[in-house]
LUMKE-100658 format. One line per 3 residues: their letters; for each residue x, y, z of N, C-alpha, C. Coordinates in steps of 0.02 Angstrom, whole numbers. Each point is the difference from the previous one (the first is absolute). Layout:
// residues N
a	X/Y/Z/X/Y/Z/X/Y/Z ~ ...
END
This chain:
// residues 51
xxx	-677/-701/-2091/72/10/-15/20/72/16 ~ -56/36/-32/27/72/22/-16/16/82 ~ -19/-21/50/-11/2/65/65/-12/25
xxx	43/-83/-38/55/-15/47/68/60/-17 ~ -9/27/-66/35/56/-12/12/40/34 ~ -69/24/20/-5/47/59/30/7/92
xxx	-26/-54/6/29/-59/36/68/33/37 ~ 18/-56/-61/83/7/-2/30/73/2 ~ -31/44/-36/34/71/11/1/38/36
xxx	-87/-38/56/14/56/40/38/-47/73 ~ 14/-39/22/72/-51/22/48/27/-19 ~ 36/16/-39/60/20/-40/14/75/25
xxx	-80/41/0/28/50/23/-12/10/71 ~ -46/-40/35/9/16/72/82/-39/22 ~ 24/-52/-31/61/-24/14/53/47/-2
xxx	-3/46/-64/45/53/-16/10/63/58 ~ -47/9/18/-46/37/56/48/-29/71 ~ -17/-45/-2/12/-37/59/90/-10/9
xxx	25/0/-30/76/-1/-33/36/40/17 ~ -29/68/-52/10/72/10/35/28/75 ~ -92/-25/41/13/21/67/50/-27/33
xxx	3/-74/0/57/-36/32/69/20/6 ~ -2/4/-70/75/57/-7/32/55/-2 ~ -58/36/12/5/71/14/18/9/91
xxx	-19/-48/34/-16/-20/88/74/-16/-14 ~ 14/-71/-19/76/-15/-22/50/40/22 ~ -2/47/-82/44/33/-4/1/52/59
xxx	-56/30/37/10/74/55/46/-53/64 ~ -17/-70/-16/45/-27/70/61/-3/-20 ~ 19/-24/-64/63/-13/-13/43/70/11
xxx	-25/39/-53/8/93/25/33/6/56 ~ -42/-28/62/16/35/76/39/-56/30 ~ -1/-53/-29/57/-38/18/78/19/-31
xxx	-9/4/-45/54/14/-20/47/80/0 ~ -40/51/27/17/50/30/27/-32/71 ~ -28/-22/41/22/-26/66/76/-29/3
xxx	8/-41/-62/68/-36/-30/43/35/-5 ~ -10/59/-53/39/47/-4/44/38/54 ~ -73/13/55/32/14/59/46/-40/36
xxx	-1/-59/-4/43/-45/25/50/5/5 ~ -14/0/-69/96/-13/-45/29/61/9 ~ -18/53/4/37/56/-12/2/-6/73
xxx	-18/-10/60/45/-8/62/44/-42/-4 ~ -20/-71/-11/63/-32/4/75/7/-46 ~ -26/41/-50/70/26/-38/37/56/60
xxx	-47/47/5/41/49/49/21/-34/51 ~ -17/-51/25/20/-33/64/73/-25/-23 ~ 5/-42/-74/59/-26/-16/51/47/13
xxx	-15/78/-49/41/39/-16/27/11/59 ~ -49/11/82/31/49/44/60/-56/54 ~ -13/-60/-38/44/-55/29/69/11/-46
END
């Protein structure tokens, strides 16, 4: 019993582990995507304005 304890915790934390990283990768893309966006938009506003 105390083995599957173990088991299980250390799953839980390589999952946590594993998670972590995923979303840390995630988030640096979302980051640089959404800087890119920014850039977008703020042309196509100036584009509106200079119309």
């Amino acid at each position: 019993a105390k083995n599957e304890k173990i088991l299980r915790l250390l799953l839980l934390a390589g999952g946590l582990v594993l998670t972590a990283r995923l979303s840390a990768e995630f988030l640096e893309r979302h980051q640089m995507s959404s800087e890119d966006n920014e850039d977008h938009a703020f042309d196509t506003s100036s584009l509106r304005h200079l119309k």
